[in-house]
Each structure stands twice: as structure tokens, then as C-alpha cells.
Residue, then its C-alpha position, 0 to 999 in steps of 0.5 A: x816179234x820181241x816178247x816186250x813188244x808184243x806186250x806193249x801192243x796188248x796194253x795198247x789195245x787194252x787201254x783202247x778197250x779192245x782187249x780185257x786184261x785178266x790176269x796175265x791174259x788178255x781177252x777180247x772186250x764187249x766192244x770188239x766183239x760187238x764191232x766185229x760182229x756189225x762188220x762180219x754182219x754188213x757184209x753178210x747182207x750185202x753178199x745177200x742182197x742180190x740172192x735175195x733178189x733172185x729169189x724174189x724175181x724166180x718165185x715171185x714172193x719176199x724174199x728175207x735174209x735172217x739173223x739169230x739174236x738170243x732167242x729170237x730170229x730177226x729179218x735184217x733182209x728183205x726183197x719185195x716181189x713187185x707182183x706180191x704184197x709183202x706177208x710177215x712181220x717185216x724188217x726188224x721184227x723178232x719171231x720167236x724160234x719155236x713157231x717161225x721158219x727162220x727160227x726152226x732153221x736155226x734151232x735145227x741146224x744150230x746147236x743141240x743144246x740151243x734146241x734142248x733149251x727150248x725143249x725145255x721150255x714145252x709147252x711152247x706158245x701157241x700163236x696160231x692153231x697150227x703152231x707146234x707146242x710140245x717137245x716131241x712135235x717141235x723135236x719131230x719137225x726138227x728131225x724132219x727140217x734137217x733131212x729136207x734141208x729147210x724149215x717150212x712154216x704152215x700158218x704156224x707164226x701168222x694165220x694166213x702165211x706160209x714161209x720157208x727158210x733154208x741155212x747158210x753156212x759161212x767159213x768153217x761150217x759155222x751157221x750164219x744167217x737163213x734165207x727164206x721166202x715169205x707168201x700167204x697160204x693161199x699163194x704158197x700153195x702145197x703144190x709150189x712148196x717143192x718148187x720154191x724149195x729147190x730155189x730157196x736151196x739154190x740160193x743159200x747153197x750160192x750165199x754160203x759159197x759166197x761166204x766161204x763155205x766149200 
């Protein structure tokens, strides 16, 4: 296209507050960043619902669909077993990184620096008596989540519950979201974690594909 066309086309988009002038740069606005994410966001759930409910339907727990928000996860997801009451926070509820499935799958699956950073941080709250609080405890289980290809959480979060959490990667091997399952302890038991982990992995294996990952 025409040098002077272009142009025009960015002052347009600049004036619509799409882009940011700097300089003679432009960048993308607040705006459009905050817009592209909700729309890369509701198509994410919407490729999830049905893997969700899948997984709901093969272990007979909640089955989540999470999202990083700054430091925290938060379950955008969430499919209901109709033979299971659902266990956790729910919908809309942040869980902290360090101590929560979701969040472990994140940090470590993400990036190094976002683990260090809440490394960092040790000791780390405690929220049950099981909950990891020390740099060399939460690095060790990262190490281990990444050579099993999930995250468990062992009443770690909420005293009564166990859940598991396995990534989905989209395009590009960038981590998009993490699926999981939610169950008390006294149904999750030792002996179904390897079970449900094989479905669990299945099934993020399926959405990641879905997305674009080879």
C-alpha cells in the first residue's frame, strides 16, 4: 500500500483510540488489547465447554476451565457432575498461585520469572496445613508438575478437597488457560488420581489442538 495511505489509516485508528501515537510509532491502546483479549478469551470458553463437559461426564466430578489474572487463577468454566456436588470456590473466584491446582499449572508451566517472582515471596501463606509455603517445597512440586504433566492439589487450597489441573497451550506454544477437576478427598482418592489424570490430559491434549496447537 501507498506509504501516505497507510499513514492515514494509523491516524484513523489512532483517533478511534485503537492505537497509541509515540513518536513516530504507533502502538496498540489499553483498549485494543483489553478487546482482543475478551474476544481470544470467549472463544477459549466456548471451545471448552464441551471438553468440559466430557470430563465431567468420564470421572463424575466439576470439571473448570481457568484463567491467569495477574497473580491469581480464576475459573471462567465450570461443568457440574450431576452425581457430585460441586467442591471449590466456583465461578469468578481468584485462588492464589502458590497453593491452588490451577495456579501451580501456571507457574509451572509459565514463565520462569513468574515462579521466581513468587519464590520470592516465601514463606508463602498458609491456607490449610498441607499448603506448600516455602521456596524449596513449591520449586520442588513445580519440578515434579511439569515431569507429570499436571498439577495436583492435596487439601492444599480448601481442607477437604483435591483437585487437578493439566495446561492447554494454544497456537505458538503460548499457555492459555488450564483445565482441571475439582472433588472432595474423600472421593478423589489416591487410587483415581491416576485415572482422572489420564483424562484430564486427554482432554487438554483435545482443547489445545482445538486451538491450534500441533
Amino acid at each position: 500500500m501507498p506509504r501516505t495511505t497507510v499513514l492515514r489509516i494509523l491516524h484513523t485508528l489512532a483517533a478511534e483510540r485503537f492505537l497509541q501515537r509515540r513518536g513516530f510509532d504507533f502502538v496498540a491502546s489499553p483498549e485494543l488489547r483489553m478487546g482482543l483479549r475478551s474476544i481470544s478469551d470467549a472463544a477459549l470458553c466456548a471451545a471448552a465447554v464441551p471438553v468440559l463437559n466430557e470430563i465431567s461426564q468420564l470421572t463424575g466430578e466439576t470439571a473448570c476451565l481457568a484463567l491467569l489474572a495477574g497473580d491469581k487463577a480464576v475459573v471462567v468454566e465450570t461443568c457440574d457432575s450431576a452425581g457430585a456436588p460441586r467442591v471449590g470456590g466456583g465461578t469468578g473466584a481468584p485462588m492464589e498461585l502458590h497453593c491452588s491446582a490451577f495456579g501451580k499449572a501456571f507457574l509451572a508451566f509459565g514463565p520462569r520469572t513468574s515462579l521466581e517472582k513468587v519464590l520470592d515471596g516465601a514463606p508463602l501463606r498458609a491456607r490449610t496445613r498441607r499448603t506448600p509455603t516455602t521456596a524449596e517445597a513449591l520449586g520442588a512440586e513445580c519440578s515434579r508438575i511439569v515431569r507429570q504433566g499436571y498439577a495436583l492439589d492435596d487439601e492444599e487450597y480448601e481442607e477437604g478437597v483435591r483437585c487437578l489441573a493439566a495446561p492447554v497451550w494454544a497456537s505458538g506454544n503460548v499457555l492459555a488457560a488450564a483445565i482441571g477437576v475439582s472433588a472432595s478427598a474423600a472421593t478423589l482418592t489416591d487410587q483415581r488420581v491416576s485415572d482422572v489424570s489420564a483424562v484430564l490430559l486427554q482432554a487438554a491434549k483435545k482443547l489445545s489442538g482445538s486451538l491450534g496447537q500441533q
